[in-house]
C-alpha positions in Angstrom: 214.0 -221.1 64.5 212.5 -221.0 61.2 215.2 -220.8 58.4 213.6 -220.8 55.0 210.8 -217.9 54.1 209.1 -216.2 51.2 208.0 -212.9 50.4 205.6 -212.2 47.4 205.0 -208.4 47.2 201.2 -207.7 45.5 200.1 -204.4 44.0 196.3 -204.2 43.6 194.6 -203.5 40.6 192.7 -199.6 41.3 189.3 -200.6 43.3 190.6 -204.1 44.4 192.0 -203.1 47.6 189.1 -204.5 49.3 189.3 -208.0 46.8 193.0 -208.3 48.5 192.3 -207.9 51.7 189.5 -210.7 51.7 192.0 -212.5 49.8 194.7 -212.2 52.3 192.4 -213.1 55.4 191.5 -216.2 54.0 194.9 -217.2 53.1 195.7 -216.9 56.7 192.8 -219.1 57.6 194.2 -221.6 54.6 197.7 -220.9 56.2 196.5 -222.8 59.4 195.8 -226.1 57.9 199.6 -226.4 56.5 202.0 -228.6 59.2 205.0 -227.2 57.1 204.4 -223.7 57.5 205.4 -221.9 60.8 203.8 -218.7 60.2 201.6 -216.7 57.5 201.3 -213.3 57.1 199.5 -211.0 55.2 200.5 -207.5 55.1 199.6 -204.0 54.0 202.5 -202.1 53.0 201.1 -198.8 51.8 197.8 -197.8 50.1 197.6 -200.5 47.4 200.5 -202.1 48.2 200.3 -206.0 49.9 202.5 -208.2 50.6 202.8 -212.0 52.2 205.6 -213.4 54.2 205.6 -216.6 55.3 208.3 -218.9 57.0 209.3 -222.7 57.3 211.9 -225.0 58.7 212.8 -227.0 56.2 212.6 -226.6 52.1 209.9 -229.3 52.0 208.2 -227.3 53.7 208.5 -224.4 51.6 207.9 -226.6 48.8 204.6 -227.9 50.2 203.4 -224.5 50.4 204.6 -223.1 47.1 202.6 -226.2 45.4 199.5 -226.3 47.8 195.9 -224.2 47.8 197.2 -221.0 48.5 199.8 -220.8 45.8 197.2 -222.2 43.4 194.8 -219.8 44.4 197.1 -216.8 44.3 197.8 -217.4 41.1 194.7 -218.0 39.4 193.3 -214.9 40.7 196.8 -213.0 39.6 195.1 -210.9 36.3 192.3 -209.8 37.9 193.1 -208.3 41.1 196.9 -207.4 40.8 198.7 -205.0 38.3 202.3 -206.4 39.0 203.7 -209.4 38.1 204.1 -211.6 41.0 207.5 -212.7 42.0 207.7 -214.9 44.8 210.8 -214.6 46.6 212.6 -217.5 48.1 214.8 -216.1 51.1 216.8 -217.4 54.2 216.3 -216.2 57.6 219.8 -215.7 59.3 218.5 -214.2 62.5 215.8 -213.8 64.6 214.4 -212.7 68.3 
């Protein structure tokens, strides 16, 4: 079982909805070239409202990802296509099915 996740939640920018979407899809492709992480997703919370959860099974694996291409890319296309500020959550997983 994976033990160690993260959760970013992303709010696009009016008229980026699409920008975030293409965004998120290719993160998942990016997602599958990383050993450490167990599972990517990309999610669509409400109209405008994104998120990404992803899980690992160890912290170097979490810290692999938080310092590789996606996390890089995330942030350097923050400004222009999301009006929050991102926080990316570092969380536990204490159960699972």
């Amino acid at each position: 079982m994976a033990k160690y996740a993260l959760y970013v939640q992303l709010k696009a920018k009016p008229g980026k909805e699409g920008e975030v979407e293409a965004f998120l899809k290719q993160g998942a492709e990016m997602a599958k070239k990383e050993a450490g992480t167990v599972t990517w997703y990309g999610i669509k919370e409400d109209e405008g409202a994104y998120a990404v959860f992803d899980t690992f099974d160890d912290e170097a694996g979490r810290e692999a990802h938080l310092n590789g291409d996606i996390a890089k890319a995330l942030m350097a296309k923050a400004d222009a296509l999301f009006s929050n500020t991102l926080q990316i959550h570092k969380i536990q997983i204490i159960a699972d099915k």
